[in-house]
C-alpha positions as a printed Julia matrix, in Angstrom:
57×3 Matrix{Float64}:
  11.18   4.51  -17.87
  10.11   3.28  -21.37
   6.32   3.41  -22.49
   4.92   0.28  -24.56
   2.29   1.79  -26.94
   0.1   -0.58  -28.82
  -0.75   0.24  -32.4
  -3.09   2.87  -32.1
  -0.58   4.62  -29.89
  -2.5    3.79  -26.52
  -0.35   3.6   -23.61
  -0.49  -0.2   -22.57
   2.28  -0.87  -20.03
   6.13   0.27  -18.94
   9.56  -0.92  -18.44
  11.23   0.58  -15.16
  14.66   0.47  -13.91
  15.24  -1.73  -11.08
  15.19   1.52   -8.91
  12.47   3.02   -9.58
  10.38  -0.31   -9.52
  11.56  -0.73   -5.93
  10.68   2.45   -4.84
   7.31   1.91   -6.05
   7.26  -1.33   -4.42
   8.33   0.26   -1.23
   5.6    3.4    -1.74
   2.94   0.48   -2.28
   3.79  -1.46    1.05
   3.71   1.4     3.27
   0.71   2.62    1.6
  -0.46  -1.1     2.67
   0.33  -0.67    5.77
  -1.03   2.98    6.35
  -4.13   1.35    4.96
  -4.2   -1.19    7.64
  -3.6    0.72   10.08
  -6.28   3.45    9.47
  -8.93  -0.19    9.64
  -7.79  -1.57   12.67
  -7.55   1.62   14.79
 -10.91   2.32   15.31
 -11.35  -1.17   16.88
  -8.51  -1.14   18.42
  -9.26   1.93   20.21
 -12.93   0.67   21.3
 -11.81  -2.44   22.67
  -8.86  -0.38   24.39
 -11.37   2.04   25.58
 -13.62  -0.92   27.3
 -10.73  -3.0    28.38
 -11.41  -5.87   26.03
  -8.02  -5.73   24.5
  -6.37  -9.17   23.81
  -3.17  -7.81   23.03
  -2.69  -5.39   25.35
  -1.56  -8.01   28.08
């Protein structure tokens, strides 16, 4: 990884290897996901719970 530094030697952005930049990528979607799922669940769960559940079948 390389650091871009503006001129008062603030850290303003980064160049990554193809690698690491998909691994990130890949951390950030299942972080996405995790997120999703943690929303839903709840809902999920009540309408499960009262039999309301569209996609249960």
């Amino acid at each position: 990884m390389v650091t871009i530094v503006d001129a008062s030697g603030q850290r303003v952005g980064a160049v990554l290897d193809l690698a690491s930049y998909e691994q990130l990528l890949e951390a950030t979607e299942d972080n996405l996901c995790l997120r999703a799922y943690r929303v839903i669940k709840p809902h999920v769960s009540d309408e499960i719970a009262h039999g309301k559940c569209n996609a249960c079948g």
